[in-house]
Steps between C-alpha positions, in 0.01 A plus 500: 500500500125538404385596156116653428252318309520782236848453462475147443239529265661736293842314521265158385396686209889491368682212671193256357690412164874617639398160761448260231905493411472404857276239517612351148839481674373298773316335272683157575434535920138580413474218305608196738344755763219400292561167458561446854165620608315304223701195632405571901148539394490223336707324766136510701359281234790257370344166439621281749437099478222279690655213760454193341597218714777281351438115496810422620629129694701505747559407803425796664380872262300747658323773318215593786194447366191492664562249677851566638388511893429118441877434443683792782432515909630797664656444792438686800732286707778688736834527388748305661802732647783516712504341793656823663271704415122499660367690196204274327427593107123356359491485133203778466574657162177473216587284206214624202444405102504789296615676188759756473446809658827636300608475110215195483611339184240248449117541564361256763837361539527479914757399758550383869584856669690539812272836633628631792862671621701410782270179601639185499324265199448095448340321231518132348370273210593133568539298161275254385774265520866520591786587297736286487795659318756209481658435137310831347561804461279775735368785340391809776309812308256781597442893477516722752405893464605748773219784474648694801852351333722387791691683820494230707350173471491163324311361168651131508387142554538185725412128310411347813613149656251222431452357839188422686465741712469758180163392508409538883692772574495915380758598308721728673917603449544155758353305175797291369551636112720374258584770220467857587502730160358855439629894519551624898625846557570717849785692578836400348327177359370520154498122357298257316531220743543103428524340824512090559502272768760220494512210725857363593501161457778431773331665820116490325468920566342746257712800404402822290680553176514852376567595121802765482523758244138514511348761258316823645083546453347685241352793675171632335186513483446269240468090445795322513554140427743274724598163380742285704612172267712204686588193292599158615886547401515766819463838270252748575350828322405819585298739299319767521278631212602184317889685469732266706637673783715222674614146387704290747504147654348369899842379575753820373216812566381455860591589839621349689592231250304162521829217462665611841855488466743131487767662702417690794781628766611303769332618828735278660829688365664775682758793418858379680627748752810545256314594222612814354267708303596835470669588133645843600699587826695797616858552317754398839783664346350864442553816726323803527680783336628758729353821328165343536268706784203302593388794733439738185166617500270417149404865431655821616407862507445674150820772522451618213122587571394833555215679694212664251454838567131480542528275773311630803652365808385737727121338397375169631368232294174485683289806637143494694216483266367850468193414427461259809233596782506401877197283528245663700429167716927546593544534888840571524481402903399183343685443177776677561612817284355561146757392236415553102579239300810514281506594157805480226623853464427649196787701465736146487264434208619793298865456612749243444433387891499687892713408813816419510701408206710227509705337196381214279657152523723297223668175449812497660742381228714387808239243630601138445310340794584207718774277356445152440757221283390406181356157456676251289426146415488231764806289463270195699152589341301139454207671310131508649444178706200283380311215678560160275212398302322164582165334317192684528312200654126724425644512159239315221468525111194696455342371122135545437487819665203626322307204568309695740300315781135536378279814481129524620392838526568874442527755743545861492612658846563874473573819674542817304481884584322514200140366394365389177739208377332350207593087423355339242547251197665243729707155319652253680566183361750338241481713176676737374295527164204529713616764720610640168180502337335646809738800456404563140141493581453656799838723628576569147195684399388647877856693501487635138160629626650642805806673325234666210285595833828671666620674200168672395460599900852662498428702137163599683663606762777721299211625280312642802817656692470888475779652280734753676467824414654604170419194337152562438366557066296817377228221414514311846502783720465889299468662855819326621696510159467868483562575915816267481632648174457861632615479849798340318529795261485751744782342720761510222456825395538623823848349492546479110266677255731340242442143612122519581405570126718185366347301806178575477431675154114493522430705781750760412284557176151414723648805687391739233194375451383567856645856455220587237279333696540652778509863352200442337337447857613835622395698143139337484543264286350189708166579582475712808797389687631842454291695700572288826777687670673177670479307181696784313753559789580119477505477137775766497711365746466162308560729186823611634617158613410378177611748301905468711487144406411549151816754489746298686385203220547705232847672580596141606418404154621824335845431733520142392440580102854744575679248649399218250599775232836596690598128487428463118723826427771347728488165333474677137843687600701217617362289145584745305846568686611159491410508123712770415803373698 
């Protein structure tokens, strides 16, 4: 429905003060609307703070300065894969230094970023010297922001073997690592790994120990910190964001377990012949009743079923397509004669169904199936045979589990569907206030950043989103305000007269305004309007429309004034009945 610019002009001229109820009513959205957009502006200029590098030492803590491509090689060795497969894999994914290209929460503040998708990636930073973790407790921490987020890929870490060919060689996944830690996620796996390598002391060969009950990956797009914590007494820590996620022990949380068994089963030891294992057997003694008919069918014919009478048998459930055309290519020498292609009849559509009709099936309440004894308990049952257990001769006493064989460099070996994995503020060493301190100074504050950055991006956003139609004030919008609010009028007095002038009170009065108006038009009184024959002719047919909804509004008001006075006069009788009982 389209209204003139006259009409909305004159109808501005009343609703203008009738809107303020309206937007003082609303006054609370408005507000935070307000607020919000005062917030997301702002949101462009929050004051963010300036990397300052923290004088922290360790061991090993990388911030990437500068100078970071003194300390990492990228590798652009090949991967080492099956030997099934002929496939080769070169390590050709970029590696760059750079700030936040999402929710940066500190200026100047840069990372090592893994830049492209679906390429395999390799980069290392041997240690100045070894770690030796033996009698002290190893502390593993760094960020990691996923500015795509995650789908599939990996964020984690390898602390790599010190041997000597760390030095010579590139690293690639044939590197030996000790300690794998850090958020992987693809398909059905969604875990914060901690992976270690264990050497058996009885047949000297290195085995892969994986943490159960591993926690799932934070999945954003902003900085998260991971902090793995092992201690010499065998417990280990998980946390993420500093909130401990997992808590357990190297001998009682990892598969498969590092003590092997003491007892093992005899390999030697074999089920006798005689050996009777079932619990249940057939009863001997019972019979088969002699009323029981194993030939009785499971369902039956519905007797009791009757044909519909719109059944159309003599139609068939498929008919040629009517609308089908031989081909004009279609030599019938050649391919034969012409056939349309079937169609479902229409007709069995409309019906209960076409062709012949032919009764529904039931459960016969007759059927019992084939016979069979019932099973009772086995009179010579032995239970479930088991081999004997003998000494586990690979068996040992594992102890200083956590004294880790020592560390000399860190690698990062990565494929992921998605690009832009940010790592930075990376601790490894022997401190836990230290890796605490490097929270509070650097995760800490770069996250409270990020968060403030989010929130005024999402109020922004709300501010900005277009309100749906109806929601719009008199002093956001006038031409809107007044087209909604009419159109709505209009609609309910076309099914309610009554209803339209409670709903929308102001343009049942506006409606008499725009009669003058509009009569003054046609008698002069604006100017020379008048003497133009179309503007006249569509004055008084806006006249007349005007002048039926001013009528309906007014006997919907005179009506409603009756029936509010009806219901008094009813509810003043029954008072004053009841009193005089």
């Amino acid at each position: 429905m389209r209204f003139s610019p006259a009409f909305i002009a004159a109808a501005a001229a009343y609703l203008a003060p009738l809107a303020t109820a309206d937007d003082s009513s609303s006054s609370s959205s408005s507000s935070s609307s307000a607020s919000a957009t005062s917030s997301a502006s702002s949101s462009e200029g929050l004051s963010k703070p300036t990397f300052t590098p923290l004088p922290i030492n360790a061991p090993f803590f990388e911030q990437f300065t500068d100078d970071w491509d003194t300390r990492w090689k990228p590798s652009h060795a090949k991967k080492e894969t099956d030997q099934d497969t002929d496939e080769e894999w070169a390590y050709v994914g970029n590696w760059e230094v750079e700030e936040p290209v999402v929710l940066k929460g500190i200026e100047e503040d840069k990372g090592l970023v893994l830049k492209d998708k679906a390429a395999h990636h390799a980069i290392s930073s041997i240690f100045p010297k070894k770690i030796d973790n033996k009698g002290k407790t190893l502390v593993v921490q760094y960020e990691t922001k996923l500015q795509d987020e995650l789908q599939c890929g990996g964020a984690y870490m390898k602390l790599l073997k010190d041997t000597k060919a760390l030095k010579q060689e590139e690293f690639s996944n044939a590197s030996p690592y000790v300690i794998m830690f850090g958020p992987d996620k693809c398909g059905t796996t969604n875990k914060v790994h901690f992976i270690f390598k264990h050497k058996n002391p009885k047949t000297g060969e290195y085995e892969e120990k994986h943490m159960t009950g591993a926690p799932s990956i934070v999945n954003d797009k902003l900085s998260h910190l991971y902090t793995l914590v092992v201690k010499p007494d065998n417990s280990f820590e998980v946390q993420i964001d500093g909130v401990s996620k997992k808590n357990g022990t190297l001998l009682d949380d990892f598969s498969p377990s590092v003590m092997p068994p003491k007892e093992i089963d005899d390999p030697k030891d074999k089920k006798p012949d005689d050996w009777v294992d079932e619990a249940k057997i057939p009863d001997p003694e019972a019979k088969k009743p002699e009323d029981w008919d194993e030939d009785a069918p499971y369902e039956i014919p519905d007797e009791e079923a009757e044909k519909p009478d719109d059944w159309l048998d003599d139609e068939p459930q498929m008919i040629d397509d009517p609308e089908a055309e031989k081909p004009e290519d279609w030599d019938d020498e050649e391919d034969g004669d012409w056939q349309p292609p079937k169609v479902p009849n229409p007709k069995c559509q409309e019906a209960s169904g076409c062709g012949e009709w032919k009764r529904p099936t039931k459960k016969n309440p007759d059927y019992k199936g084939k016979w069979s004894p019932p099973m009772i308990d086995n009179p010579a049952y032995q239970g479930v045979w088991k081999p004997r257990k003998i000494k586990n001769p690979d068996f040992f006493e594992a102890k200083d589990v956590s004294a880790f064989e020592p560390i000399g460099a860190l690698g990062i070996e990565l494929w992921s569907m998605q690009a832009n994995i940010l790592f930075d503020n990376i601790y490894i060493g022997h401190s836990i206030d230290d890796a605490t301190k490097i929270k509070e100074e650097t995760w800490d504050i770069k996250s409270a950043s990020e968060k403030a950055e989010q929130a005024a991006n999402q109020k922004k956003a709300e501010a900005e989103k277009p309100k749906p139609a109806g929601e719009s004030t008199f002093t956001e919008d006038p031409v809107s305000y007044i087209r909604d609010k009419t159109t709505l009028f209009l609609d309910l007095v076309q099914q309610d007269p009554l209803v339209a002038v409670r709903t929308v009170p102001e343009v049942a009065g506006a409606a008499g305004v725009l009669l003058v108006t509009i009569l003054a038009i046609l008698f002069g009184g604006i100017g020379g309007a008048a003497k133009n024959p179309q503007v006249q002719e569509k004055a008084r047919q806006a006249a007349d429309k005007a002048s039926d909804a001013k009528d309906k509004a007014a006997d919907a008001a005179s009506s409603g004034v009756e029936k509010t006075k009806e219901e008094v006069n009813k509810r003043t009788t029954r008072s004053s009945a009841a009193a005089e009982q």
